[in-house]
VEXVO-508351 format. One record per residue (C-alpha): residue in three letters; x, y negated, z negated. Coordinates in steps of 0.001 Angstrom, whole numbers, plus 500000, padded with zeros to 6 digits. Layout:
N
NODE   r     c1     c2     c3
NODE ALA      X      Y      Z
...
//
This chain:
228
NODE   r     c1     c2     c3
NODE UNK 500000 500000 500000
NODE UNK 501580 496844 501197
NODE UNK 500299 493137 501601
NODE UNK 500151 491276 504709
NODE UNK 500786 488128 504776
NODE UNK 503056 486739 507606
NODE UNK 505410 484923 505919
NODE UNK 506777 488527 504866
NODE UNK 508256 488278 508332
NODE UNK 511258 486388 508369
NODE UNK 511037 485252 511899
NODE UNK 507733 483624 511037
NODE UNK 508900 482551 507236
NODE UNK 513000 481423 507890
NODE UNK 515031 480577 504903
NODE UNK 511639 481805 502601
NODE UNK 513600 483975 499862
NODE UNK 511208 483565 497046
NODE UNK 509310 486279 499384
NODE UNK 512662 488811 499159
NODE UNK 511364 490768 496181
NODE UNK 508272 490997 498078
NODE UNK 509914 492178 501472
NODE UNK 511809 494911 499224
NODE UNK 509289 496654 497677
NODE UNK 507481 496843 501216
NODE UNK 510755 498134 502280
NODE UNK 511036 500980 499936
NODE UNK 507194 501450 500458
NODE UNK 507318 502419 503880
NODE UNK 510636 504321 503383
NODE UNK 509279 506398 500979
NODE UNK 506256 506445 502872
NODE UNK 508521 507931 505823
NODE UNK 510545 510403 503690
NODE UNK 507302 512224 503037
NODE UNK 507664 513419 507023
NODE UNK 503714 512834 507789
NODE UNK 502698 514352 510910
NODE UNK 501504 511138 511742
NODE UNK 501005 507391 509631
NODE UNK 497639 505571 510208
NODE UNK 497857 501912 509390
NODE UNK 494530 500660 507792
NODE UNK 493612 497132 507151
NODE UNK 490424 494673 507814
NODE UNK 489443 493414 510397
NODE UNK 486573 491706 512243
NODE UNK 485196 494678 513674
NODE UNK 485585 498574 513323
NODE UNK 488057 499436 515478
NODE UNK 491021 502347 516648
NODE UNK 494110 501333 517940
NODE UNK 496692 503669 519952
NODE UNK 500441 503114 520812
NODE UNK 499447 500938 523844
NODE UNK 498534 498263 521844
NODE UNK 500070 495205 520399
NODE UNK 499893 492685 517985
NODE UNK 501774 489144 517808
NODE UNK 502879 486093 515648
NODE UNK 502337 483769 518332
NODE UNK 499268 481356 516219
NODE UNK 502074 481083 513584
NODE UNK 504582 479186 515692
NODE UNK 506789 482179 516445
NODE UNK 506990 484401 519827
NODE UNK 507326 487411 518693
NODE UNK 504916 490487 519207
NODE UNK 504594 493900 518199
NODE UNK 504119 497067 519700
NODE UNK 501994 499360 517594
NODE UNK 504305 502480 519149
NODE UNK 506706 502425 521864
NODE UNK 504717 501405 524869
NODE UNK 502273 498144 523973
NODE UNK 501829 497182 527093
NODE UNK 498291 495419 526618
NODE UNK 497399 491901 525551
NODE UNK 497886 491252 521661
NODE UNK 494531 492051 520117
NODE UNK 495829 493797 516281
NODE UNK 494349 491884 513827
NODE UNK 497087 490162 511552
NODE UNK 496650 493256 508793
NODE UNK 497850 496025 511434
NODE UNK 499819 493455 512842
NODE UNK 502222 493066 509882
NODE UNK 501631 497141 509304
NODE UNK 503266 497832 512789
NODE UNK 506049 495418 511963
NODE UNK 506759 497297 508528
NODE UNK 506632 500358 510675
NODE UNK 509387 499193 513451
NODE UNK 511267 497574 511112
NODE UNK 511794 500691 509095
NODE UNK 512626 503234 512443
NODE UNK 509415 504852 512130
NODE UNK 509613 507410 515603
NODE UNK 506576 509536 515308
NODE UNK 502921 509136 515497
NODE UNK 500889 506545 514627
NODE UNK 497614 504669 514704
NODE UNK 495936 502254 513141
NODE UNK 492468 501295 512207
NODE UNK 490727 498452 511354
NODE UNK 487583 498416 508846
NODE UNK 485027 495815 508939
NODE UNK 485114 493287 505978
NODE UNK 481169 494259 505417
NODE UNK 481441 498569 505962
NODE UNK 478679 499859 503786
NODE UNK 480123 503072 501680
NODE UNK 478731 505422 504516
NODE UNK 481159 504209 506891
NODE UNK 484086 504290 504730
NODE UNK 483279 508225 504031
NODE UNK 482728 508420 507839
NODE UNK 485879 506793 508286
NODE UNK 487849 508873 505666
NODE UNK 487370 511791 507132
NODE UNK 488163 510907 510610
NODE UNK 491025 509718 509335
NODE UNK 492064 512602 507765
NODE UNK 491278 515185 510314
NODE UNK 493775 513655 512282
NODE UNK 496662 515930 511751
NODE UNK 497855 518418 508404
NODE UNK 499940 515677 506538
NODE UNK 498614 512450 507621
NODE UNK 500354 508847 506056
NODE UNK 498633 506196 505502
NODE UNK 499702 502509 505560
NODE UNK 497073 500218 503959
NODE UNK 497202 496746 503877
NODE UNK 495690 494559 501712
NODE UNK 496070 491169 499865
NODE UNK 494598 490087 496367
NODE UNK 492716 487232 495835
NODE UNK 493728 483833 497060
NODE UNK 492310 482055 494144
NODE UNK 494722 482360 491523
NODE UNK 496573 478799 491215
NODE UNK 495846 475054 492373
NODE UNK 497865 475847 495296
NODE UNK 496254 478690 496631
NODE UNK 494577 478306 499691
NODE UNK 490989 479019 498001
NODE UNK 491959 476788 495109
NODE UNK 491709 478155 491533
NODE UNK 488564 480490 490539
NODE UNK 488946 481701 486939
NODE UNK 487835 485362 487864
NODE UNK 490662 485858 490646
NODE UNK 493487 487216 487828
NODE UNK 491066 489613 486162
NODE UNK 489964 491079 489569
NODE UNK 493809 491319 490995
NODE UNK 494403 492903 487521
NODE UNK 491757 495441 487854
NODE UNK 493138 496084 491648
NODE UNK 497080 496646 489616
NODE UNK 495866 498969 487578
NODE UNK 493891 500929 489867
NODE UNK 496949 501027 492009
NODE UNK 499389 501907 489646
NODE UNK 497273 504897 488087
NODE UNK 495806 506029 491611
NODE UNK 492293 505339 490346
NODE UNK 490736 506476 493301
NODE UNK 487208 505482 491624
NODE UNK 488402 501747 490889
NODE UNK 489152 501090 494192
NODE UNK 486210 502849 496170
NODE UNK 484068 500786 493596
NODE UNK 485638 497385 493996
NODE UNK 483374 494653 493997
NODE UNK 482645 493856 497520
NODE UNK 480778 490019 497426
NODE UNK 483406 489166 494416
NODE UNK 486276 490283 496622
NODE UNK 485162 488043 499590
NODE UNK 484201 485435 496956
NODE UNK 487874 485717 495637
NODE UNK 489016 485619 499482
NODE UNK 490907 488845 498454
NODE UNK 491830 489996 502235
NODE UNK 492658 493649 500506
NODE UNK 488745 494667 499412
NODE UNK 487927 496525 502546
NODE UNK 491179 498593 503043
NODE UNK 491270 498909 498960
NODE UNK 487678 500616 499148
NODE UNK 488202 502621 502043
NODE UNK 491957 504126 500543
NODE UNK 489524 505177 497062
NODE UNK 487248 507212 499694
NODE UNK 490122 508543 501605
NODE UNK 491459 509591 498526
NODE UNK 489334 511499 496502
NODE UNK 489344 514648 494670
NODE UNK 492887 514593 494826
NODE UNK 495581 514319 492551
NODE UNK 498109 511564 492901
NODE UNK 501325 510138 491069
NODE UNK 501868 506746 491742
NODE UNK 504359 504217 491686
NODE UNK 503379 500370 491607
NODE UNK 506923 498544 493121
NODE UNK 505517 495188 493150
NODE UNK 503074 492824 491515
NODE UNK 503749 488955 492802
NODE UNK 501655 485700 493892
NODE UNK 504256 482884 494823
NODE UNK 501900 481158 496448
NODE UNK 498419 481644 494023
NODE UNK 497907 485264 496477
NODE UNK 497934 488411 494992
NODE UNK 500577 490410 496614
NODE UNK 500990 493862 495471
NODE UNK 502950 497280 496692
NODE UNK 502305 500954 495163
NODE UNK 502903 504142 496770
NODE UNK 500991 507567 496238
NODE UNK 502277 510791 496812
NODE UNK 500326 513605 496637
NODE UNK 500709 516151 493836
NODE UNK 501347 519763 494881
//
């Protein structure tokens, strides 16, 4: 579970190293993430619509000043059309020397819990060991500076996301408040819920590698692995 905001791209944030902790733990995310040899990693994150991607397509950091796209897998030759979630996913992915499968998949902000469990278990199905990459900010509420401006609920709900991620509540985050999430302009609540459906029934030991908001976002990385 990584956040994904752009400035964790140093092409689009130059010189930006109160973000370096940040980059790290996504870092060791996704390397971990990778040492677990899926047959294939899904990225998951929201977006507009519901929609699949495959290797042909591409996302890009063009509408933050910087021309530079990115390939989902090795052949994006289309027009950029990932949403900025799978975007900074397929980044993470590259950037690490991820070589095998992949896809990605973005949920709607406002998928009822049927579509989630329909969801989970396409996503699932689609190989043995399947990864998954979800992306997800907290709220953007939590200072002055925030680009919400302060609401008074935003640290209690990014504490109640921590702790679900940390202790692989798979519960927690398939319950997640949806209206106080978008309320909170927490970015995360639709891939959150969606991980606690692809998730259950199964036991998990987690690891939560970062917990930051420089800039009044909740920014948080944990990784799952599945016990055996």
């Amino acid at each position: 579970m990584c956040p994904h905001p752009p400035l964790l791209v140093p092409a689009v944030a130059s010189g930006a190293r109160d973000l370096d902790e940040l980059r790290a733990g996504c870092a060791e995310a996704v390397q971990r993430l990778i040492a677990a040899s899926p047959d294939i990693i899904c990225i998951v994150g929201g977006g507009t619509d519901e929609q699949w991607y495959d290797d042909g397509a591409v996302g890009s950091f063009r509408s933050y000043g910087v021309a530079l796209d990115v390939p989902l897998g090795d052949c994006g030759h289309a027009e950029p059309t990932l949403p900025l979630s799978l975007t900074v996913g397929a980044w993470l992915l590259r950037s690490a020397g991820w070589a095998g499968r992949r896809r990605a998949l973005a949920v709607s902000g406002d998928a009822p819990d049927d579509d989630l469990v329909r969801l989970a278990t396409q996503i699932t199905g689609l190989a043995p060991a399947v990864g998954l990459l979800v992306m997800g900010d907290g709220s953007a509420r939590r200072t002055e500076k925030a680009p919400g401006y302060v609401d008074p609920r935003a640290a209690g709900f990014d504490a109640a996301v921590v702790t679900a991620l940390a202790g692989a509540d798979t519960a927690a985050l398939a319950g997640l408040d949806r209206q106080l999430g978008g309320a909170l302009l927490a970015a995360g609540i639709t891939a959150w819920r969606f991980l606690g459906q692809a998730t259950a029934g199964a036991s998990w030991d987690a690891a939560l590698l970062a917990d930051l908001a420089p800039y009044g976002v909740g920014y948080f990385v944990a990784t799952w692995a599945r016990r055996r």
